[in-house]
C-alpha positions as CSV (number, residue, x, y, z in Angstrom):
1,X,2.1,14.0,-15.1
2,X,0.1,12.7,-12.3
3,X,3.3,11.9,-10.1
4,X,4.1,15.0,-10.4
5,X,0.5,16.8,-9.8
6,X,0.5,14.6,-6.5
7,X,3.7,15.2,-5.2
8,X,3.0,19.4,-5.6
9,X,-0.3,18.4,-3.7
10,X,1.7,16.7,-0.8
11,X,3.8,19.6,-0.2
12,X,0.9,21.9,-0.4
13,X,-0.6,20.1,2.3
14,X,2.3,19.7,4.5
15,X,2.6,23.0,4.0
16,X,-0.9,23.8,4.8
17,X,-0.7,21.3,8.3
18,X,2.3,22.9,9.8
19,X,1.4,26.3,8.8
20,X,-1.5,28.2,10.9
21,X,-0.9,31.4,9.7
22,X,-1.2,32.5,6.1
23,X,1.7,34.9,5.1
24,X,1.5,38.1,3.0
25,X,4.2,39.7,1.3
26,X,6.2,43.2,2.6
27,X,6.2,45.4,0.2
28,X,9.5,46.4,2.3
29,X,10.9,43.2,1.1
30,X,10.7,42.8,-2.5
31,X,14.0,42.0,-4.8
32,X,16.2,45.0,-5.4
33,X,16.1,45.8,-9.3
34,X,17.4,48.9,-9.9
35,X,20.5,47.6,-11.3
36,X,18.6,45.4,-13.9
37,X,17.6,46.1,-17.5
38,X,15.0,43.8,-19.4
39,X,15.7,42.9,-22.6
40,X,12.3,42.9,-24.6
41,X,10.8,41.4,-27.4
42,X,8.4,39.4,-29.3
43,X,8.9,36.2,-27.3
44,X,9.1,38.0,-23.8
45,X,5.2,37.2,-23.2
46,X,3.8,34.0,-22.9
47,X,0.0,32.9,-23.1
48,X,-1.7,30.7,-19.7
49,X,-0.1,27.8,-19.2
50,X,-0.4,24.9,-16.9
51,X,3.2,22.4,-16.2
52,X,3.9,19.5,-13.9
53,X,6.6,17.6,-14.7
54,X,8.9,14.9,-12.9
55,X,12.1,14.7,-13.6
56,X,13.5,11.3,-13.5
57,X,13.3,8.4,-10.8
58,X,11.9,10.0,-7.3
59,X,12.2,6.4,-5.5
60,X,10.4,5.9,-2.4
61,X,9.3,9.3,-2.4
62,X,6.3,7.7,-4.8
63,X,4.9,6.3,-0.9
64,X,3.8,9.3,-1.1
65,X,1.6,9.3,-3.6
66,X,-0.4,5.8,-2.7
67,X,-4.1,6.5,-1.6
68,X,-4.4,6.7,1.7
69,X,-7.6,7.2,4.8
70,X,-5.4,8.5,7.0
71,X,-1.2,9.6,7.5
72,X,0.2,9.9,10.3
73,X,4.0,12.0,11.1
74,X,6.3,14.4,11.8
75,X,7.0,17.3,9.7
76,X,9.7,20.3,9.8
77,X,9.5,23.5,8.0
78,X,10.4,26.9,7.4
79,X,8.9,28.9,4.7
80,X,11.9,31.1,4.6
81,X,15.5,31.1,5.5
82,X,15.0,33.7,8.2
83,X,11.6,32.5,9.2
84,X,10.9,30.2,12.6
85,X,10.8,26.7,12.0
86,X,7.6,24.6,12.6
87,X,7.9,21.3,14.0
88,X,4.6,19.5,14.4
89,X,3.2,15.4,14.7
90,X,0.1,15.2,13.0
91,X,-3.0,12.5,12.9
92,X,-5.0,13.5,9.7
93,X,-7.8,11.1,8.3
94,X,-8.7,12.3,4.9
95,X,-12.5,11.9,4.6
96,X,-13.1,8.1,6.2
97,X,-16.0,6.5,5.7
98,X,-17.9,6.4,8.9
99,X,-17.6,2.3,8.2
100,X,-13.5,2.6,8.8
101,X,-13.3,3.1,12.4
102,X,-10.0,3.1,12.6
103,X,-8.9,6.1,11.2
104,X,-11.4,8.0,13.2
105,X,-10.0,11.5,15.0
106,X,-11.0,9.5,18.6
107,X,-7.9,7.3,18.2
108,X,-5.2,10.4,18.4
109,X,-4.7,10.1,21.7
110,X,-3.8,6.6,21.3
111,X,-1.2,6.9,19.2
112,X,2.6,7.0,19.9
113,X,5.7,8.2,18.8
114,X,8.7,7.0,20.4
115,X,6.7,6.0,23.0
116,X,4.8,9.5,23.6
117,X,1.1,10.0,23.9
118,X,1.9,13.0,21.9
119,X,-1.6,14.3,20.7
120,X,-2.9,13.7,24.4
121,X,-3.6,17.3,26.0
122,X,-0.7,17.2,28.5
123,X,2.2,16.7,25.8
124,X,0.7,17.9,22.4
125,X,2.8,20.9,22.9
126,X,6.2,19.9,24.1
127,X,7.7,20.8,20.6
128,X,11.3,20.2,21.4
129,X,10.3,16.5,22.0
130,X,9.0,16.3,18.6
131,X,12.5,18.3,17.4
132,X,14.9,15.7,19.2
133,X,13.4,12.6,17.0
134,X,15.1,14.2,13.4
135,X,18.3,12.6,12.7
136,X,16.6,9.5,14.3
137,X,15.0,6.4,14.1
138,X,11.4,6.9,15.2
139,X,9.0,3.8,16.3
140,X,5.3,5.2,15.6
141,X,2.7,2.9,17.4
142,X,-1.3,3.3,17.2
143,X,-3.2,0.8,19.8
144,X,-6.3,-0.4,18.0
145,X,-5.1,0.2,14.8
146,X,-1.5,-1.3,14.4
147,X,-2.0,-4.7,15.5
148,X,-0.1,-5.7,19.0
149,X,1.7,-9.2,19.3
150,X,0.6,-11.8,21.9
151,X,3.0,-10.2,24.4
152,X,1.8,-7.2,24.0
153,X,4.4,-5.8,22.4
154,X,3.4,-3.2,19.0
155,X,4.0,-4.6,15.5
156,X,4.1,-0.7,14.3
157,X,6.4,1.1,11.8
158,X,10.0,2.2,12.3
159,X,11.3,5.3,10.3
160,X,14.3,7.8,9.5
161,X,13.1,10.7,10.2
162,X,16.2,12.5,8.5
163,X,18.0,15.6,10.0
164,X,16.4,18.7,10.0
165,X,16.9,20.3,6.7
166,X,18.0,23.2,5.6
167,X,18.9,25.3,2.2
168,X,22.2,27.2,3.0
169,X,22.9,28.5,-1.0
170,X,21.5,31.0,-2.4
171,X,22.1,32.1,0.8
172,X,20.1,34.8,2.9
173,X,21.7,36.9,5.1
174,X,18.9,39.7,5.9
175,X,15.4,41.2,4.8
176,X,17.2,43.0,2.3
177,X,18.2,40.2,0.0
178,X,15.2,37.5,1.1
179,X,14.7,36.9,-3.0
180,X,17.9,36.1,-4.4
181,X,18.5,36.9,-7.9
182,X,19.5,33.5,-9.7
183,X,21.1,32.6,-13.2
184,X,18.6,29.3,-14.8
185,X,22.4,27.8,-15.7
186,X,24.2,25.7,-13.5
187,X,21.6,26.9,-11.0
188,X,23.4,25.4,-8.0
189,X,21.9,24.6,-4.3
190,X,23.3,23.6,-1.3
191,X,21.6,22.2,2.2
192,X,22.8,20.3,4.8
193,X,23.8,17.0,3.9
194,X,22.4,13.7,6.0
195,X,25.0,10.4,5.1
196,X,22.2,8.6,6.9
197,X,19.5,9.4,4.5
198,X,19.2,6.5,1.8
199,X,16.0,8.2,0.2
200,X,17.6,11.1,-1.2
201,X,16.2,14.7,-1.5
202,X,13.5,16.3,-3.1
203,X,13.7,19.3,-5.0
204,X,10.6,21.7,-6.5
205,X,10.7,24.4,-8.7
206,X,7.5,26.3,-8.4
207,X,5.7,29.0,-10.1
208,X,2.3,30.6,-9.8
209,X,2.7,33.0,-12.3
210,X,3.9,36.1,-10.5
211,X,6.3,38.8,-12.2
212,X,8.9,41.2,-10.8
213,X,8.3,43.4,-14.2
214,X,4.9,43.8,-16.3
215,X,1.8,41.3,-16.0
216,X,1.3,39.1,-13.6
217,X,-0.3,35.6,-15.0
218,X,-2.4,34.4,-12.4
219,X,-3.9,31.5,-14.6
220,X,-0.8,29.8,-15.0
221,X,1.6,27.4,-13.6
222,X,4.7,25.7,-13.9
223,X,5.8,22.5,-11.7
224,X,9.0,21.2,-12.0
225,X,10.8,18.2,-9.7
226,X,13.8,15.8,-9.0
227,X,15.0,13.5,-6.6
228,X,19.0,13.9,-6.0
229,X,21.5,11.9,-3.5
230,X,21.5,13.7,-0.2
231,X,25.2,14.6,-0.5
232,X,24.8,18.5,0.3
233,X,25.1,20.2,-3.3
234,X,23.1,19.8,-6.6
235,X,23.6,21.8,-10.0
236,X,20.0,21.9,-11.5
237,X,19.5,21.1,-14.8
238,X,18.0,23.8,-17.3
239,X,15.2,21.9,-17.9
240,X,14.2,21.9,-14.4
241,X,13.3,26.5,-15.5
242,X,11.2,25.1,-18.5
243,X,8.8,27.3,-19.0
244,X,9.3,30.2,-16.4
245,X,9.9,33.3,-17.8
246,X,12.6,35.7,-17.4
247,X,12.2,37.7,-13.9
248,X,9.6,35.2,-12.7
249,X,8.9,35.0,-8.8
250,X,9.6,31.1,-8.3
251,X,9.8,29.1,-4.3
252,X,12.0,26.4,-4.3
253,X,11.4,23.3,-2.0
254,X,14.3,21.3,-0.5
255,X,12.3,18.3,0.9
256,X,13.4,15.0,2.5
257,X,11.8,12.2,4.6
258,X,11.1,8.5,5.0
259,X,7.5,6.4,4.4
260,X,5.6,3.7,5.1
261,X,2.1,2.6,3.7
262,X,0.1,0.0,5.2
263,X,-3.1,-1.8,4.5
264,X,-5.2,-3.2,7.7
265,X,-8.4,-4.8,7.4
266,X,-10.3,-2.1,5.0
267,X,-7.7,0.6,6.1
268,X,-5.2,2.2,4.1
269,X,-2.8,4.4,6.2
270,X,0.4,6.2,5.3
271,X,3.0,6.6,8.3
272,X,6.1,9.2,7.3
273,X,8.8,11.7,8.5
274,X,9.5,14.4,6.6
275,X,11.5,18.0,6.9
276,X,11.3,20.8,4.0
277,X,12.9,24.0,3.7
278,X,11.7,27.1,1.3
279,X,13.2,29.6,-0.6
280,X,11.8,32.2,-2.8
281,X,13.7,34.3,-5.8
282,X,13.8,35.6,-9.0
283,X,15.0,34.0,-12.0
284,X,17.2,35.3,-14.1
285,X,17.2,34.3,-18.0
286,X,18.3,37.2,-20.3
287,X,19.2,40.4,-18.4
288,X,21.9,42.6,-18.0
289,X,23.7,44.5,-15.2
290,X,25.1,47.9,-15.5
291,X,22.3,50.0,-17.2
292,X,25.0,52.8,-18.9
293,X,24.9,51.9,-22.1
294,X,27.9,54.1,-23.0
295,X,30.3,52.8,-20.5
């Protein structure tokens, strides 16, 4: 339960790092459902309720979860299939002590990716550079915090920052079919596999409690995630829709990445590479399609 808790919290914060701009939905763009009839009845409503739930092993993707003063990374995302992707490093102390200076914001310009200043004003903005280290080992060095050897040489971290990924079924094509209408059995995904990534992928089910048809619940919540091999193709398992109610809005996460933790002196910091893709759409339990009832 707590694994799981976290691990929605993680993505919420990526999410929240490499994302400036909140986003509303279009009216313009909401699921076509004309063609679908509801089947009612005494079980179709559900009280508040409140799920989190891991599903198996996640393997080094607990790193994640270890307390930490400060991370330090790389992140891609795209909160849709059509939308821009955002490709960011990021230095982000979470609420040092003024005792640990080490994790204080002064040292960003100090650290190094690669062998980039690339927080210092004259590159913090050359986002291709940051977009060339996915599908790539990437050497992360921080002077004054990672310790240096006798020749001077950095004893800092290496990662996989895996490639760039991205969720090609359900697939999106236009505006017009952005949520995807999608059967809870043998719920199948597909992304773009990386042979080089030994920590396997994420995947999150999510749901807030928003409804194509009647009441919203805005109290409630369901979590549900897995870790799968990155070999391009996963049928979910039924369990992995516990919960979620028939024409529920739900966002699912395709997440993968590499991390280290690392204690020095009274510092705790967590280095990592990650990349996530989004996509949002309406699940599907016990509909029908063709609405004439005589045919």
């Amino acid at each position: 339960m707590k694994t799981s808790y976290f691990l929605f919290i993680f993505v919420l914060v990526i999410a929240t790092i490499s994302c400036s701009k909140s986003r509303e939905t279009n009216e313009m763009m909401k699921p076509q459902t004309e063609d679908i009839v509801v089947n009612i009845n005494n079980n179709s409503f559900l009280k508040n309720i409140h799920v989190t739930k891991v599903h198996g092993n996640i393997g080094k993707y607990e790193n994640f979860f270890l307390d930490a003063d400060a991370t330090i990374g790389i992140s891609s995302s795209r909160y849709y299939p059509l939308g821009e992707e955002t490709v960011m490093a990021f230095y982000d102390p979470i609420d040092a002590p003024a005792t640990k200076s080490a994790v204080k914001d002064d040292h960003a310009y100090e650290i190094q990716i690669n062998g980039r200043n690339v927080f210092a004003p004259s590159t913090k903005a050359e986002d291709n550079s940051i977009t060339s280290m996915f599908g790539k080992n990437v050497a992360f060095a921080i002077p004054g915090i990672i310790p240096t050897t006798k020749g001077g040489e950095s004893n800092g971290v290496t990662l996989y920052a895996p490639e760039i990924v991205r969720i090609s079924f359900p697939s999106i094509s236009s505006e017009m079919n952005r949520y995807p209408l999608c059967y809870y059995k043998e719920f199948e995904v597909r992304w773009n596999a990386d042979t080089a990534n030994a920590n396997g992928v994420i995947i999150l089910i999510k749901w807030d409690g928003a409804m194509v048809f009647g009441e919203d619940y805005p109290d409630s919540y369901i979590y549900h995630s897995t870790c799968v091999s990155d070999t391009g193709i996963a049928v979910l398992s039924e369990s992995m829709f516990d919960g979620i109610p028939d024409t529920a809005f739900c966002s699912m996460f395709v997440l993968r990445g590499d991390v280290e933790n690392m204690e020095l002196d009274d510092t705790n910091l967590r280095v990592l590479a990650e990349t996530h893709d989004v996509l949002e759409f309406v699940l599907i339990r016990n509909v029908e399609y063709g609405l004439d009832s005589n045919q």
